[in-house]
N, C-alpha and C positions, 0 to 999 in steps of 0.2 A: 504493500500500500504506500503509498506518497502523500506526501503531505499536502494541505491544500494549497491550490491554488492564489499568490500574490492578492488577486481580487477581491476572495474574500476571509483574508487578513486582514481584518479591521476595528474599530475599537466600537464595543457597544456591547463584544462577546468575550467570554472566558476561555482561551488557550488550552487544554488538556492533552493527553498522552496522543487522544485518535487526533484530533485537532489543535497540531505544533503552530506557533506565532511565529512571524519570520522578524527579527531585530539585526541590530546590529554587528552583533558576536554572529549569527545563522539563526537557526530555528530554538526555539523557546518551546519547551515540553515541561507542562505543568502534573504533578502527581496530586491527585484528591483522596489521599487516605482517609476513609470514616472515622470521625471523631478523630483525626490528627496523629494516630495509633502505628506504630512502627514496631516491627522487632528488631532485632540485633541483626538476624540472619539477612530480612530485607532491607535494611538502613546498608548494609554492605553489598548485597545486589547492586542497589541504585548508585552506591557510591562507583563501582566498577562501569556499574552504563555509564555513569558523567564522565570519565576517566576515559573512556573503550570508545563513547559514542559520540563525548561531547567534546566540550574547553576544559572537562575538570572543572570547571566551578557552578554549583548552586545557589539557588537562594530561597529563604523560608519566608514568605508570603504574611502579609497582616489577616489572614484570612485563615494561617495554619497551614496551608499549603507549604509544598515543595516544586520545587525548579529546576531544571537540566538545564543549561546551558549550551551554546553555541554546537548543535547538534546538525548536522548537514544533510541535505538533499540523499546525498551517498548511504550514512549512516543509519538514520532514520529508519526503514525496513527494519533494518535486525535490531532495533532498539526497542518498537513496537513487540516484536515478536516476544522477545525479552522480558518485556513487562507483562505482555498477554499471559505467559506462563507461569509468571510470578502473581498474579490475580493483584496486577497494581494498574488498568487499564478502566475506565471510566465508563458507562453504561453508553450502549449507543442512543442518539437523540440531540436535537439542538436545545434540550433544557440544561439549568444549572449542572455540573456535572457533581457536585457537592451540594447538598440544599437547607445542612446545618453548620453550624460550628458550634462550640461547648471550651469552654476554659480548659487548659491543660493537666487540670488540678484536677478533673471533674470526675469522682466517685474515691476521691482522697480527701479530699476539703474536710476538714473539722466544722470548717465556718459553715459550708451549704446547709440551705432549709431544704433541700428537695435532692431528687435524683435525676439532673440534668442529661445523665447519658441514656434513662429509659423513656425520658421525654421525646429527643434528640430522636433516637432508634425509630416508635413510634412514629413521630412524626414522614420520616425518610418512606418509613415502610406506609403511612397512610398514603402520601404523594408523589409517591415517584412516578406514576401513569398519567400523572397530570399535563396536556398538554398546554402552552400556551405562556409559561413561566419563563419570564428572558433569561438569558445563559447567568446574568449578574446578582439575579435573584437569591437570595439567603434570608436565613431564620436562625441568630443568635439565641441561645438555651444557656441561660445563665443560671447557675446555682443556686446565686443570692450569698456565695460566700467570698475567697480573697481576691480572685482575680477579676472585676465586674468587667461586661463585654460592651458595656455603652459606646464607647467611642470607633467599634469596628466598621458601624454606616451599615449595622442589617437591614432589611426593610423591616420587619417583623422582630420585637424584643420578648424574649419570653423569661421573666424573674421569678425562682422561687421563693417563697413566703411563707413558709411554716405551711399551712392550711389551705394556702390556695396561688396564685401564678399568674402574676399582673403582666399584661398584656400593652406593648408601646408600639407605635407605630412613628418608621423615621420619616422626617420634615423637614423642610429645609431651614428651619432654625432649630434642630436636634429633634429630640424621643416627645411624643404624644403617648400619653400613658391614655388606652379608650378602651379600660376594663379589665377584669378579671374572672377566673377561672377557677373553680374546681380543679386540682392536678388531675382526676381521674376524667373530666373531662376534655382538658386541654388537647391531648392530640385534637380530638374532632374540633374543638372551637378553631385550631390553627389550621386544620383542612378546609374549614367553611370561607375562612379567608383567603389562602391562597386559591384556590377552587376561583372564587368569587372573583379574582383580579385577573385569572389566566382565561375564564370564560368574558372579561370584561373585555380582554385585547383580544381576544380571537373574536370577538361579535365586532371589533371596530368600535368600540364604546370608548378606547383611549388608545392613544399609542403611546405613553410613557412607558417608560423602560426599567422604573423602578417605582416603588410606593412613595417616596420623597417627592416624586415629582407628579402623583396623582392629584388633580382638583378636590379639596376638603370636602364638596357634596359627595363625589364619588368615594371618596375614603368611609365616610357615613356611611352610606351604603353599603360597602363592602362588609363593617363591623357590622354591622343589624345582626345578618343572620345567626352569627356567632351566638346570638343571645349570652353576653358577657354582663355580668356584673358590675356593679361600679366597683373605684377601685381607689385607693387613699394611693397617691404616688409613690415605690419605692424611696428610701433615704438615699440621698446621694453617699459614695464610700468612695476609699482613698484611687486615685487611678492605680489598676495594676502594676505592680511590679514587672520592672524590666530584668533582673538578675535575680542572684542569691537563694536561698535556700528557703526551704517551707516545709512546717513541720506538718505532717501526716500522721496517721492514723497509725501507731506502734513503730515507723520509722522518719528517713527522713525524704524529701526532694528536693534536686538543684536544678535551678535556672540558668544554662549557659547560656549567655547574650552570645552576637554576633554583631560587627560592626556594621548596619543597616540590613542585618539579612544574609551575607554574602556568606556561603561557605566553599570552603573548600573538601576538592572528594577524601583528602586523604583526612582530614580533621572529621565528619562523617564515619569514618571508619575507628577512629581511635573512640567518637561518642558512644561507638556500636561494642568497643570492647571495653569503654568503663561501666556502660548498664552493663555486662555480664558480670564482670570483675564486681563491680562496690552493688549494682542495684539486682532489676529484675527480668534485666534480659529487655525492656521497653525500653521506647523512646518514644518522647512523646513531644510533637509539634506544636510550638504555642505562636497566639498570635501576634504577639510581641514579638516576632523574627528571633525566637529562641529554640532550643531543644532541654526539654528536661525531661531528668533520667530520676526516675521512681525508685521505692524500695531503699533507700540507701541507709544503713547504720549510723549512726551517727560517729561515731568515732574512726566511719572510715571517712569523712566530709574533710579533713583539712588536706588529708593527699590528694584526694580527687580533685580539689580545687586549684591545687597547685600544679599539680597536671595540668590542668582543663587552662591558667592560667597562662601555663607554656607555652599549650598549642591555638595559643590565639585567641581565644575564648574569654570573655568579658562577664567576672563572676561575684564582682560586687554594684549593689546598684546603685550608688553615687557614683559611678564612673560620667564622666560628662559624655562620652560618646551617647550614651543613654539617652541623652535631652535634645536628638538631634533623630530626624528622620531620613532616610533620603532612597529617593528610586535609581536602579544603574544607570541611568546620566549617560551621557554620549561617551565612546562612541559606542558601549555595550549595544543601547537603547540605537533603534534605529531614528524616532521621534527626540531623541537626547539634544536639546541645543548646547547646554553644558553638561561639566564634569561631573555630577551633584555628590556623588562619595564623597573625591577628594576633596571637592571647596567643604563639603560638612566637617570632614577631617583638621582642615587646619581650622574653621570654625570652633571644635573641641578644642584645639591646642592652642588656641589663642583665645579665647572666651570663658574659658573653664569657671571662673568666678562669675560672671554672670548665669551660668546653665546651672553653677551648684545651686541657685535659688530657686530654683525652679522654672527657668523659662525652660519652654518647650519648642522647637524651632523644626520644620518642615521645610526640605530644599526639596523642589522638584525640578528635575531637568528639561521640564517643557511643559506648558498647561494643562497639560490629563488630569495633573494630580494622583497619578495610579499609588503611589508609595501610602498615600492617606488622604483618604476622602474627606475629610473634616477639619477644622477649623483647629489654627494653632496661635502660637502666642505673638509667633514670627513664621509667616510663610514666603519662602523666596519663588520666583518663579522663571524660571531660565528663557532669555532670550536671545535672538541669534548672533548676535552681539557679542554675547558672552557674559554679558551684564545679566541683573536680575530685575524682574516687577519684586516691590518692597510693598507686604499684603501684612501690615499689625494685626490680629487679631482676626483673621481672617483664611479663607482657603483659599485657593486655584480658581476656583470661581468667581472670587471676585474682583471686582475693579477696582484699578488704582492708576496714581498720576504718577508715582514713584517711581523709577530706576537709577539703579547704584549699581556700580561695578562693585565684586566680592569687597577690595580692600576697602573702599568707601563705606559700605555696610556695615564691617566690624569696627568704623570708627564712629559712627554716626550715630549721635543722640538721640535722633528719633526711633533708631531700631534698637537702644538700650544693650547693645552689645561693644 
């Protein structure tokens, strides 16, 4: 099989194994492991296809996903075939090729009120026949414990609550909480909505591409049939953790960052032989462009860190890379007008006392915005120049009169860097 055609490589859809993205490194093959779930023996398969098929380098998606890189017209075939065997190949159909995501913590949390992975399952298995669902479509299944999933840009938020499973819907000024649920309900309440949005574009009743961008009489409609309860808003909690460790249920787990995502195959393969060594043999994909490894002892944690710390791996979470976002920028990205890594990187190394405060800064290397859909403290946005639009408090999507070359930006009082 070959990969698709130039044509329709375009943005509005999600990349997957059957259908590779063409960039600027070659082709872009995305892996949707349910629930973000890896073992040791597969996390080393993929590692050798990036190696055998690709550039050697990944990256872990805000979404939980995984990425091959630079994988060629040539290669492709036997990489497919590779992953078909390995049952890491995505269902055929032009719908989402993943249609949940669940925090990486999810069925270890101390903190959770609910049981987000049999929510999550449920759900998948209510709707996957559904047609009419765009490729970009998702449903966050959040716990309600340490890692909260608000800022991922689901269409559909679902929080456990002790007793019952408040229901948000995303908008273009963040989450609309429009009701709650019985958990023993909730699957069907969440298929009477998706249901209701994918029968909504197939009738021509809207062409939006996501619930954010649906008309509020139409979003009304949609929730009716759900017959949802009312609902007191979730309490807002701390944003998740980008690093470090978290204590579990009789052991421990560690969050290896990554600097914007990017990994390397053979770093992949050493995470794949410290879950054997210290954890449980898992890996597990978080949306934080991290990997953390389950199971671990606690008194094996300061080797493993120091290890993980060796090979490149980002294992505390004041590190200032941390406060920094950023998509593979040119020339990875074929859309890249800049470099967006590197300028993030000296960013870190020259900003550090600003990011420890908490700014939160978003470099995109051209207006997609793909690295992070949502609004940050400082959004840059790459133009062909080489300069950036300068976006305060703001995303990719919005306007501005602002441009500043990188150096100008880290001096300039209005960007507080």
């Amino acid at each position: 099989m070959n990969a698709q055609p130039n044509s329709e490589r375009r943005r509005g859809w999600c990349p997957g194994v059957r259908r590779p993205m063409a960039t600027g490194d070659g082709l872009l093959v995305r892996l949707h492991p349910l629930s973000g779930r890896l073992s040791a023996d597969q996390a080393r398969v993929i590692a050798e296809a990036a190696r055998q098929h690709g550039n050697g380098h990944l990256d872990i998606t805000a979404r939980g996903n995984l990425q091959i890189r630079g994988v060629s017209e040539e290669t492709y075939p036997a990489l497919l075939a590779l992953l078909e065997r390995e049952g890491l190949v995505e269902p055929e159909g032009g719908g989402p090729n993943r249609l949940t995501a669940v925090s990486p913590l999810a069925g270890l949390d101390p903190l959770d009120q609910g049981d987000p992975l049999a929510l999550a399952r449920a759900i998948e298995e209510n709707a996957w026949h559904l047609d009419g669902l765009p490729a970009k479509f998702f449903v966050a299944v959040d716990g309600g414990g340490s890692m909260p999933l608000d800022a991922m840009g689901a269409d559909l938020h679902l929080v456990a609550r002790g007793d019952a499973v408040a229901f948000g819907r995303a908008t273009t000024e963040g989450l609309q909480w429009i009701g709650s649920s019985d958990p023993a309900r909730a699957p069907e309440a969440a298929l009477s909505i998706l249901a209701g949005f994918a029968a909504l574009r197939l009738s021509g009743g809207t062409g939006a591409r996501r619930l954010r961008d649906l008309e509020p009489d139409l979003a009304d409609e949609l929730a009716a049939p759900a017959a949802l309860a009312p609902v007191t808003p979730p309490q807002n909690r701390p944003a998740a953790p980008r690093a470090g460790r978290f204590a579990t249920a009789g052991k421990e787990a560690i969050l290896l960052a990554l600097p914007f995502g990017r990994c390397r195959s053979a770093q992949l393969v050493e995470a794949a032989a410290w879950s054997e060594r210290f954890g449980c043999g898992e890996i597990r994909l978080s949306f934080t462009r991290g990997l953390l490894l389950p199971g671990i002892a606690e008194e094996q944690l300061p080797l493993l860190m120091e290890q993980a710390a060796g090979a490149g791996f980002i294992t505390e979470a004041d590190d200032p890379r941390l406060a920094l976002i950023a998509c593979p920028g040119k020339p990875d990205c074929a859309s890249g007008l800049t470099p967006a890594p590197a300028d993030a990187l000296r960013i870190a190394e020259t900003c550090g006392d600003s990011l420890a405060q908490g700014m939160f800064v978003h470099v995109s290397g051209c207006p997609k915005g793909c690295a992070h859909p949502g609004k940050a403290d400082l959004t840059l946005v790459g133009r062909a120049d080489g300069g950036y639009d300068v976006v305060p408090h703001g995303s990719t999507r919005d306007v501005t009169s602002l441009a500043l070359s990188l150096d100008k930006i880290m001096l300039s009082p209005s960007t507080r860097l």
